[in-house]
C-alpha positions as CSV (number, residue, x, y, z in Angstrom):
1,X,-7.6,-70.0,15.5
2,X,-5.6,-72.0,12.9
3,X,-5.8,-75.9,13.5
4,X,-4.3,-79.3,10.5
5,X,-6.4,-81.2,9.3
6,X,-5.4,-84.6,7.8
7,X,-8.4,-85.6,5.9
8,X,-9.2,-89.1,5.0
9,X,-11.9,-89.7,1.8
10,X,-13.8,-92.6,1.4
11,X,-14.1,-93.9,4.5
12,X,-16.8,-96.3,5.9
13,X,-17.8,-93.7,8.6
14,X,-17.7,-90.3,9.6
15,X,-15.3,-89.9,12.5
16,X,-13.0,-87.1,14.0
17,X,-9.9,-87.9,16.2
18,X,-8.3,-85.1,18.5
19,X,-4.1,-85.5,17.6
20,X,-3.5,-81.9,19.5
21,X,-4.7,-78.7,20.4
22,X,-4.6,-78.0,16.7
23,X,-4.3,-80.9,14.8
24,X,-7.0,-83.6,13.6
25,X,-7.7,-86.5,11.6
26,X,-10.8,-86.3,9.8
27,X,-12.6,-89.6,8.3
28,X,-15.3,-88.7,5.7
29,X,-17.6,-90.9,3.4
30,X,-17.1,-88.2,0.7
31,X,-15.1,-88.9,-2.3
32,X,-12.5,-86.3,-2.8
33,X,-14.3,-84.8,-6.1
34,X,-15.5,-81.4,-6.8
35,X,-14.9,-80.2,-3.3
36,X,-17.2,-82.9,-1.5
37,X,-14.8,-84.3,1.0
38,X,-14.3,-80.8,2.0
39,X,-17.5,-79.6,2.8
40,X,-18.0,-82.7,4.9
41,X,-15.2,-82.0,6.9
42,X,-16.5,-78.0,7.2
43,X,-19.8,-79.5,8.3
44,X,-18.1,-82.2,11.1
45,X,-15.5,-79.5,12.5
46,X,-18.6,-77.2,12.8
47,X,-20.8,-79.5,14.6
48,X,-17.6,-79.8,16.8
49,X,-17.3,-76.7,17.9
50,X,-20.7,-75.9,17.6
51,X,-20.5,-73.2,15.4
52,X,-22.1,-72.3,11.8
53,X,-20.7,-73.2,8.5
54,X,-19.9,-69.8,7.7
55,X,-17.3,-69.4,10.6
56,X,-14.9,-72.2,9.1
57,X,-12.7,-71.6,6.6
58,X,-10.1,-73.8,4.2
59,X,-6.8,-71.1,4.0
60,X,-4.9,-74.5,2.6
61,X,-5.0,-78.1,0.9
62,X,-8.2,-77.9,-1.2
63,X,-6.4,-81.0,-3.0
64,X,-4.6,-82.4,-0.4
65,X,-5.0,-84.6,2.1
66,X,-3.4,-82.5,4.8
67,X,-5.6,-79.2,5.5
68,X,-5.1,-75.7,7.1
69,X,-8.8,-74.4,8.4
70,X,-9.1,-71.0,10.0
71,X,-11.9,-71.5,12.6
72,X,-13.6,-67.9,14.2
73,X,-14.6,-68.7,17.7
């Protein structure tokens, strides 16, 4: 399953906000160096679906704002 991601760094709290089926917004207190926001956001979407770490994965926008994750069910 494919679902967007539009990530926002530097944010006062961690918070994730259902757009769609497929698309989220992602809030994250992680500055967007060296990969940091990104992990964060693996680590909320995988407490969100309740999966491990290891089942999410960024296909595209690993310096964007707006994300592509592949996430194995």
């Amino acid at each position: 399953m494919l679902i967007k991601v539009k990530v926002y760094p530097n944010s006062k709290k961690e918070e994730i906000i259902k757009k769609s089926d497929d698309s989220f917004e992602i809030k994250v207190r992680a500055e967007a160096k060296r990969g940091e926001a990104n992990k964060e956001v693996v680590e909320i979407l995988s407490s969100y679906f309740n999966i491990s770490d290891s089942r999410i994965r960024l296909i595209k926008g690993f310096k964007e704002r707006s994300k592509i994750f592949e996430i194995n069910l």
